[in-house]
C-alpha positions, 0 to 999 in steps of 0.5 A, a space after each residue: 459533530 463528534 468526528 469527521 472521517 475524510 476519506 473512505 478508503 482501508 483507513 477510513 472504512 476501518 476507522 468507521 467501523 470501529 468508532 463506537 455507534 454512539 458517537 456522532 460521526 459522517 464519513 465523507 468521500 469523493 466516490 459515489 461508490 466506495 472502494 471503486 475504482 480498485 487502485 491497488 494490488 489487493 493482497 494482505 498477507 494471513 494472520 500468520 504472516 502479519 504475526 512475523 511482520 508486525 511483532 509488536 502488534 497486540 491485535 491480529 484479528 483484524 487479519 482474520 479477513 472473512 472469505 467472503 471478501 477473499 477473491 483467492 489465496 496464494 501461497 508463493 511470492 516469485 520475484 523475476 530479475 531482469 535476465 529471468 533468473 527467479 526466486 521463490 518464497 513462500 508466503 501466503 497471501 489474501 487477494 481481497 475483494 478491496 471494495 466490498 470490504 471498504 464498502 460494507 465496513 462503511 456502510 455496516 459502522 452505523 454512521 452517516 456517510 456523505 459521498 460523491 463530494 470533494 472536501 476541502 480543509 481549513 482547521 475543519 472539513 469543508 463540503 459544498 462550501 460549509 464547514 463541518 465543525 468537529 472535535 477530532 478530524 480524522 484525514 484519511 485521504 491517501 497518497 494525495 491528501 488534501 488535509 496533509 497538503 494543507 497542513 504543509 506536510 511532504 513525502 515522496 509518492 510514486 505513479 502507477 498504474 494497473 490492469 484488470 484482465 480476464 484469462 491469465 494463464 499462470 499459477 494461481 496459487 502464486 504472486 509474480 514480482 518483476 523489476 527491470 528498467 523495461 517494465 518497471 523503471 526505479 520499482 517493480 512491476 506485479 501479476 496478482 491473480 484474482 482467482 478464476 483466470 482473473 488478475 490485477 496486472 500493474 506496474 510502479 514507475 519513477 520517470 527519473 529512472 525511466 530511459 528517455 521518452 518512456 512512460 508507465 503507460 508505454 511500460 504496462 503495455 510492454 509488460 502485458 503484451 512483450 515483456 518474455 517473462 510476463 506476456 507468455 501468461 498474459 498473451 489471451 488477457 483482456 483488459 477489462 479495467 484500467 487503474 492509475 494511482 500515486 503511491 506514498 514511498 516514504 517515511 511516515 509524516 508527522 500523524 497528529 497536528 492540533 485536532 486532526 489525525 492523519 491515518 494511512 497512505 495520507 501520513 506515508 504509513 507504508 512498508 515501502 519497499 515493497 510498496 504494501 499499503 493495506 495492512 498499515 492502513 488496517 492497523 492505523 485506522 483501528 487505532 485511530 478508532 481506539 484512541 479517538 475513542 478514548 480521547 472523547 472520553 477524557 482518558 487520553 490526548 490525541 498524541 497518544 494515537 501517534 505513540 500507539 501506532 508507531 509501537 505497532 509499526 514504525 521499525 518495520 516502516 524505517 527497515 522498509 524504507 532502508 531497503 528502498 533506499 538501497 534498491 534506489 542505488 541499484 535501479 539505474 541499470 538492469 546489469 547492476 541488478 542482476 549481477 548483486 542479485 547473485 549474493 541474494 539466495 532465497 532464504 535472503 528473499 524470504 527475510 526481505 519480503 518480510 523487512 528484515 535485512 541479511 547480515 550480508 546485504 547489510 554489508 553489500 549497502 556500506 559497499 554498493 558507492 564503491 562497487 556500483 562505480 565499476 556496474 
């Protein structure tokens, strides 16, 4: 066997489609049916957008997403503070049909795929207990990956949990972004309308910054049925599915380890203030691809997968992360945040969203040990 693709998410879905038909390669996966269930927002922002985010890319047509796996398109991100006030940026979003783009990118690569099986590693993939030997293991496994586990490899990830509801009330043409400790403790809580009255409605939540006893699924709850700035768009929403995921909110990991290559939420590859996962994984897993390919060819060493990849995305994932830490320091009470919230205008919004950081919040970070001593 030439490669072994664990894992058939973004990551690994991209990563079949582009390893070239003639190579000998099996995508294997715990779900009986790719893409399902959906444990994530579904937005990827337009070509446009990822030209801005990821500069250093030298490939944007994996952003040309087709329409026939857009749900809708939206054009405005409000984010909504703790007190109500909201900030507006315009940015233009995708909201994929997530498990029609894993699956037919799969099952059109050409390869073999192996699903409805959990997988094990030990220097190489093992299924049913029998060792798939291959030169190159490609682990895209997500958040809780068990190749990155057994490689002894750590990151933070963070719970959360999502609805699927019918008959959303708001813009359709607009993402709400909510944080507030009631709703979202120590991240953000989000309604993503799917077009036709549909959305995911969901919520990211740390228990450490959470009041004593709550939980996400008392917290998802509140946001949806008594949340004022929320239940007023959601007060006829049925829930029609239930979703709960871990998330990676960390730095990358180290991605090459011998043979294997980590792509994806399994290496943290995330922009994690924001908690955006599937243009990375897009990225990765093309990559992955491309080096992969060149390395069974003789051209390349594997190590040359983790210079590429960083090239593309890794200043982005260090400011990311560097805005996290920050919103860290401020989550523990609403009052903070909505008092530091008063310097940031939405032109600041705007370069945030976007993983650049203002002059002024540059400087409101070297301050925040003092200032939050008297919020």
């Amino acid at each position: 066997m030439d490669v072994v693709v664990a894992g058939v998410g973004v990551a690994g879905s991209f990563t079949l489609h582009y390893l070239p038909k003639n190579f000998e390669v099996v995508g294997i996966d715990k779900r009986t049916k790719l893409g399902y269930p959906v444990e994530c927002g579904e937005i990827v922002p337009v070509k446009r957008e990822m030209k801005d985010l990821l500069p250093n890319l030298d490939d944007y047509s994996i952003f040309e997403i087709p329409k026939k796996f857009e749900s809708n398109r939206t054009k405005w991100m409000k984010f909504i503070l703790p007190n109500g006030r909201e900030i507006d940026v315009e940015f233009e979003m995708h909201v994929i049909k997530r498990d029609e783009m894993i699956r037919t990118l799969a099952e059109n690569s050409g390869h073999k795929l192996i699903l409805g099986k959990m997988f094990d590693f030990d220097g190489d993939v093992v299924v049913d207990g029998k060792k798939i030997e291959s030169k190159v293991v490609i682990g895209c496994d997500g958040a809780n990956s068990r190749i990155r586990r057994r490689l002894g490899l750590k990151f933070e990830i963070s719970p959360a949990k999502q609805y699927v509801v019918r008959g959303f009330e708001g813009e359709e043409d607009t993402i709400y972004m909510y944080v507030g400790k009631k709703i979202a403790a120590g991240g953000y809580a989000w309604i993503i309308p799917k077009g036709e009255g549909l959305a995911n409605v969901g919520t990211g939540f740390r228990v450490e910054y959470a009041e004593r006893g709550d939980n996400i699924h008392k917290a998802l709850d509140r946001f949806l049925r008594e949340y004022p700035y929320s239940s007023w768009m959601l007060k006829k929403a049925e829930i029609i599915q239930k979703i709960g995921a871990v998330v990676p909110i960390d730095l990358p990991v180290k991605s090459v380890h011998g043979k294997v290559i980590l792509a994806g939420d399994s290496a943290s590859m995330i922009i994690s203030h924001v908690g955006a996962g599937i243009p990375p994984s897009m990225v990765a897993g093309k990559i992955a691809a491309e080096v992969v390919t060149e390395f069974l060819n003789g051209r390349v060493e594997l190590e040359e997968y983790e210079r590429r990849w960083k090239n593309a995305m890794y200043d982005v994932m260090v400011r990311s992360n560097y805005l996290k830490r920050m919103w860290d320091k401020i989550a523990e009470r609403d009052e903070r945040v909505n008092k530091l919230f008063r310097i940031v205008s939405e032109k600041d919004m705007s370069a945030i969203l976007r993983a650049k950081i203002p002059t002024k919040i540059r400087l409101a970070s070297f301050l925040l040990p003092i200032v939050t001593t008297f919020l």
